[in-house]
Legacy VTK file of the C-alpha trace (Angstrom):
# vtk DataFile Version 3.0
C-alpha trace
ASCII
DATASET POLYDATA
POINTS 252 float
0.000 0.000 0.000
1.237 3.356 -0.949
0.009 5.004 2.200
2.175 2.637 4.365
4.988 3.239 2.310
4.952 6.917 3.032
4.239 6.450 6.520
7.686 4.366 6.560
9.010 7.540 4.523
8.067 9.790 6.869
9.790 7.504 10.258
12.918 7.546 8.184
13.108 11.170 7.203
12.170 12.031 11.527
15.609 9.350 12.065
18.043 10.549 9.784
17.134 13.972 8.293
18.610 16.994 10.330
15.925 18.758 9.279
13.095 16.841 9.730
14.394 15.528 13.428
14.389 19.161 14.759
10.680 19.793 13.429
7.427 20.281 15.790
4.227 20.453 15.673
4.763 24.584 15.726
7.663 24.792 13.183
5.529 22.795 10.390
2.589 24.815 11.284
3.479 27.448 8.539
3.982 24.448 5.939
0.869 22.965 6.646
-0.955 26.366 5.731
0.835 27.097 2.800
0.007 23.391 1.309
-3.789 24.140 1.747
-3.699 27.636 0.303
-1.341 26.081 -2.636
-4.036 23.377 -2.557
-6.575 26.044 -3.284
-4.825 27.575 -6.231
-4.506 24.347 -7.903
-8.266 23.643 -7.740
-8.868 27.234 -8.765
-6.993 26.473 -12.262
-8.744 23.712 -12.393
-5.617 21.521 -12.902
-5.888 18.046 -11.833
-2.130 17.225 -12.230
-1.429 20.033 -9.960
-4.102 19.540 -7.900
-2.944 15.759 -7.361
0.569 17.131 -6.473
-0.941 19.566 -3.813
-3.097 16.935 -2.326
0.143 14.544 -1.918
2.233 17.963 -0.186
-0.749 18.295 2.046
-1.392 14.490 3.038
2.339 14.614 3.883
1.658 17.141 6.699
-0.985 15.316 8.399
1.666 12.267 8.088
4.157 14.394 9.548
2.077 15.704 12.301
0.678 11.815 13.686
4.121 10.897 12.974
5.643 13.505 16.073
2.241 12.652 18.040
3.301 8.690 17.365
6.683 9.450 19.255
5.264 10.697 22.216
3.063 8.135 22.530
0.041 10.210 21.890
-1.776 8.791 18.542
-1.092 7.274 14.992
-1.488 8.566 11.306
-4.244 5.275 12.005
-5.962 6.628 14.846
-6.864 9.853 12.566
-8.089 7.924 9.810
-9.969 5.508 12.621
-11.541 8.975 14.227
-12.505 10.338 11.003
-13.643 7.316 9.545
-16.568 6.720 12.768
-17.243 10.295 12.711
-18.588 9.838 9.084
-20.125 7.012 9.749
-21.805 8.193 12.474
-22.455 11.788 11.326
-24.403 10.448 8.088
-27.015 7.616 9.704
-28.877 8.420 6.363
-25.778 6.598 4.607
-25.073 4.179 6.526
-28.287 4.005 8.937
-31.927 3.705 8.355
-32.164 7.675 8.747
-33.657 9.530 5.595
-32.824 13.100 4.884
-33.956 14.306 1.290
-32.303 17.999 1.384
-29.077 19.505 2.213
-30.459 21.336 5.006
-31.627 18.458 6.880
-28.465 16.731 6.627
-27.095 20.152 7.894
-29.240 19.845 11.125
-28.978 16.185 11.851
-25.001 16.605 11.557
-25.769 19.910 14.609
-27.465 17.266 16.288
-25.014 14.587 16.544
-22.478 17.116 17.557
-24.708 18.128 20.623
-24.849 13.977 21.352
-21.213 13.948 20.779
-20.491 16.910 23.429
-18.903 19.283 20.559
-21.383 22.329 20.919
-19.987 24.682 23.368
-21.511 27.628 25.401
-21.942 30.022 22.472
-22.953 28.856 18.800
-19.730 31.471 17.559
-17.174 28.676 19.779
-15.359 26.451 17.425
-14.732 28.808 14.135
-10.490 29.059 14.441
-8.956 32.271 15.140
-5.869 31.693 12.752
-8.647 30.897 9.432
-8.530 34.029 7.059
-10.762 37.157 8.175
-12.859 36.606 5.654
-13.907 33.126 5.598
-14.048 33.446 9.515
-16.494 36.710 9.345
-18.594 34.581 6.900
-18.937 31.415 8.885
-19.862 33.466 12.299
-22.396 35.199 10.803
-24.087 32.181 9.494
-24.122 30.422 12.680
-26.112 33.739 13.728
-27.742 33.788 10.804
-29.234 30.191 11.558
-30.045 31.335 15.274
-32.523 34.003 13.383
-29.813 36.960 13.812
-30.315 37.939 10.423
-31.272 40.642 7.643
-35.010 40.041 6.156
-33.730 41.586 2.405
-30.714 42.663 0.854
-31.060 46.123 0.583
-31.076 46.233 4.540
-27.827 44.737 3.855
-26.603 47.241 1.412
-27.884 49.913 3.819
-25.992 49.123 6.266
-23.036 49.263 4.466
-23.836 52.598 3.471
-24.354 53.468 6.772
-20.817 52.439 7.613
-19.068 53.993 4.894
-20.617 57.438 6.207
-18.928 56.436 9.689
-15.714 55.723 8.375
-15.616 59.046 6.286
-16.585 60.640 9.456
-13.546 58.828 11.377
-11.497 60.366 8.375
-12.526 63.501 8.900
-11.814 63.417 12.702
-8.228 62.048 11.734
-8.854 59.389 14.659
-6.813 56.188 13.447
-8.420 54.139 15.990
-11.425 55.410 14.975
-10.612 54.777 10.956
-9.493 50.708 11.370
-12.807 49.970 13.675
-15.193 51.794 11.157
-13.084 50.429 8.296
-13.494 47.033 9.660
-17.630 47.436 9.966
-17.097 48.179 6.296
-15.619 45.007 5.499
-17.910 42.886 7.880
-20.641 44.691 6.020
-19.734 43.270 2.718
-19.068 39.771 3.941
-22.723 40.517 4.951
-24.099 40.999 1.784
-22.027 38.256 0.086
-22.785 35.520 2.761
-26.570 36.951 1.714
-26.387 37.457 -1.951
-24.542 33.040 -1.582
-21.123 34.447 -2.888
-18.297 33.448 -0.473
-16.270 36.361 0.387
-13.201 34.538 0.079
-13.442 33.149 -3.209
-14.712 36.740 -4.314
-11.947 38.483 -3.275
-9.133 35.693 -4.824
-10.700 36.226 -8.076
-10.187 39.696 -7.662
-6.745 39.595 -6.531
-5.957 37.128 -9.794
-7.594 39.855 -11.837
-5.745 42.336 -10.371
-2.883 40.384 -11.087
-3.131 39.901 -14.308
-3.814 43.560 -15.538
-1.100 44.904 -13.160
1.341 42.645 -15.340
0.064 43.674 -18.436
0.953 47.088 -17.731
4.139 45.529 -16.771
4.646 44.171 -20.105
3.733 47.095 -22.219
6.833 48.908 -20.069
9.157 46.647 -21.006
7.759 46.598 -24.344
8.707 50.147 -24.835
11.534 49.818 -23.078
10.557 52.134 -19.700
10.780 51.517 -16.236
6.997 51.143 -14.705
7.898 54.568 -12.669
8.032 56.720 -15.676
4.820 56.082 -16.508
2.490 58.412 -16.013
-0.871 57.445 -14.372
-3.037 57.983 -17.048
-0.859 55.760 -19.523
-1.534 53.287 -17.143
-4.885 53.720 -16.631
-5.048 53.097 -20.636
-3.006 50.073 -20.595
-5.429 49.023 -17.650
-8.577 49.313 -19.800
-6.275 47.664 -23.309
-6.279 44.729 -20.021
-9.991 44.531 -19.476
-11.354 44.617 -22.951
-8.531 41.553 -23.684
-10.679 39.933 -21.096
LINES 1 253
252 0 1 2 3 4 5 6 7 8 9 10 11 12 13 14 15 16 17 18 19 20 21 22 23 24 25 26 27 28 29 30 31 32 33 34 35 36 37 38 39 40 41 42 43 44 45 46 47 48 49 50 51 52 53 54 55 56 57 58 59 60 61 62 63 64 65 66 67 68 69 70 71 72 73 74 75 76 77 78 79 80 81 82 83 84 85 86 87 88 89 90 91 92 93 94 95 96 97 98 99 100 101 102 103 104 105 106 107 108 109 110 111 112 113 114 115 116 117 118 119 120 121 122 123 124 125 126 127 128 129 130 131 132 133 134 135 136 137 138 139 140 141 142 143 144 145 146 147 148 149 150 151 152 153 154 155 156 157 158 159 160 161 162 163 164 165 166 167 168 169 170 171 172 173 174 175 176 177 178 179 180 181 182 183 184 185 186 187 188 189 190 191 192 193 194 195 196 197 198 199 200 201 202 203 204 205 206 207 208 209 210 211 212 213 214 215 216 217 218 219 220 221 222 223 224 225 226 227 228 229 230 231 232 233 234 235 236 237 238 239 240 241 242 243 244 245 246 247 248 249 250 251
C-alpha cells in the first residue's frame, strides 16, 4: 500500500534527516498552511495534475504531524483515519443508517445534532470557528451560525444599507483624523460586505481571490507594455496606465 509506504518515509526522514528531526508540531505549522492555500490555487486552475501534487504535499503534513504525536506516545497517522472514519459514519445515519434526509439542510441539522450527542457544541454557537482561518472566511462562517439562530437581515437592501451606513462612519472617522477610529469603522465596512455576500450566496473569500488574480493579471500587463517600450513602470504616467489598464480589461 502506498500510504504505508509513506508512513515508513516519513519515520525515516524524523531518524536521519537533520531537518526533519528538529521539526514540531509549531515549526511545520506554517507548511501545513501554505500546502492548503497552494491546494486552493490548484483547484482554482482547475488543474488536476497540480491539484494531485498539492493533495500529496498536504497528506504529507498530516503524516508528519501523527508521525511527532506517534513518538510521544500520543496517537497514529491510524488513529486519525480511525476517528474520522466513525465520525462519518456516524455523522451520516442516512448513509449508513436507516435515517432519511432528502435535502441539504436536513443533513445540515442532523449533523448539529449529533455534535450536541457527541459533546462538541460549546456555550456560544460562535465557539469552534479558528482564530488563525482568514478574516474573511471566519467573518462569513460566524455570521451564518447567527444567521441560523434568526440573527439575520429580512432583504438585501437592509444589507446594502448598512453598508452605506458604515461607509458614512468611516468618512466621518477620516474627517476626525482618529486612526483608531478609521481601522474599527473600516473594519464594519468590510464585515458589512461579507454581509451581503454571505446573503447574496457568494463566499467572500473566493470573491476576493478572483479579484486579486484579476488584479494580477492587468497589473502585469501594464508591466509588459513597459518593457515593451523599453521604460521603467515609474516613468509612466498614471493615465498611460490607466489606458493600458482598460487595453487589459477589454482583452478579457
Amino acid at each position: 500500500m502506498e500510504f504505508e509506504r509513506l508512513k515508513e518515509i516519513m519515520k525515516q526522514l524524523r531518524a536521519n534527516c537533520p531537518w526533519d528531526k528538529k521539526q514540531t508540531h509549531a515549526s511545520l505549522r506554517p507548511y501545513l498552511i501554505e500546502e492548503a492555500y497552494e491546494t486552493l490555487e490548484a483547484i482554482d486552475r482547475e488543474d488536476p495534475g497540480e491539484l494531485r501534487e498539492e493533495l500529496g504535499d498536504l497528506l504529507l503534513q498530516i503524516v508528519f504531524h501523527a508521525t511527532l504525536a506517534q513518538e510521544k506516545g500520543q496517537f497514529t497517522v491510524d488513529d486519525v483515519v480511525r476517528g474520522i472514519s466513525d465520525k462519518m459514519v456516524s455523522r451520516h445515519p442516512h448513509v449508513f443508517g436507516d435515517a432519511r434526509y432528502e435535502t441539504a439542510e436536513e443533513v445540515v441539522g442532523q449533523w448539529e445534532e449529533r455534535k450536541k450527542e457527541e459533546g462538541k457544541l460549546r456555550e456560544s454557537i460562535l465557539e469552534g470557528i479558528p482564530e488563525s482561518m482568514p478574516a474573511l472566511l471566519r467573518a462569513q462562517r460566524l455570521q451564518s451560525r447567527a444567521a441560523k439562530a434568526g440573527f439575520d437581515w429580512e432583504h438585501v437592501k437592509d444589507v446594502l444599507d448598512k453598508v452605506e451606513e458604515e461607509f458614512g462612519e468611516f468618512r466621518e472617522a477620516l474627517h476626525e483624523r482618529d486612526e483608531d477610529k478609521v481601522e474599527d469603522e473600516l473594519g464594519d465596512i468590510l464585515f458589512a460586505l461579507v454581509n451581503v455576500s454571505r446573503f447574496t450566496g457568494i463566499n467572500a473569500e473566493n470573491a476576493l481571490r478572483r479579484t486579486i488574480a484579476k488584479f494580477i493579471k492587468r497589473f502585469r500587463h501594464i508591466e509588459m507594455r513597459a518593457s515593451e517600450e523599453g521604460r521603467e513602470l515609474r516613468d509612466m504616467s498614471l493615465h498611460e496606465m490607466e489606458r493600458h489598464w482598460q487595453e487589459s480589461k477589454r482583452d478579457g
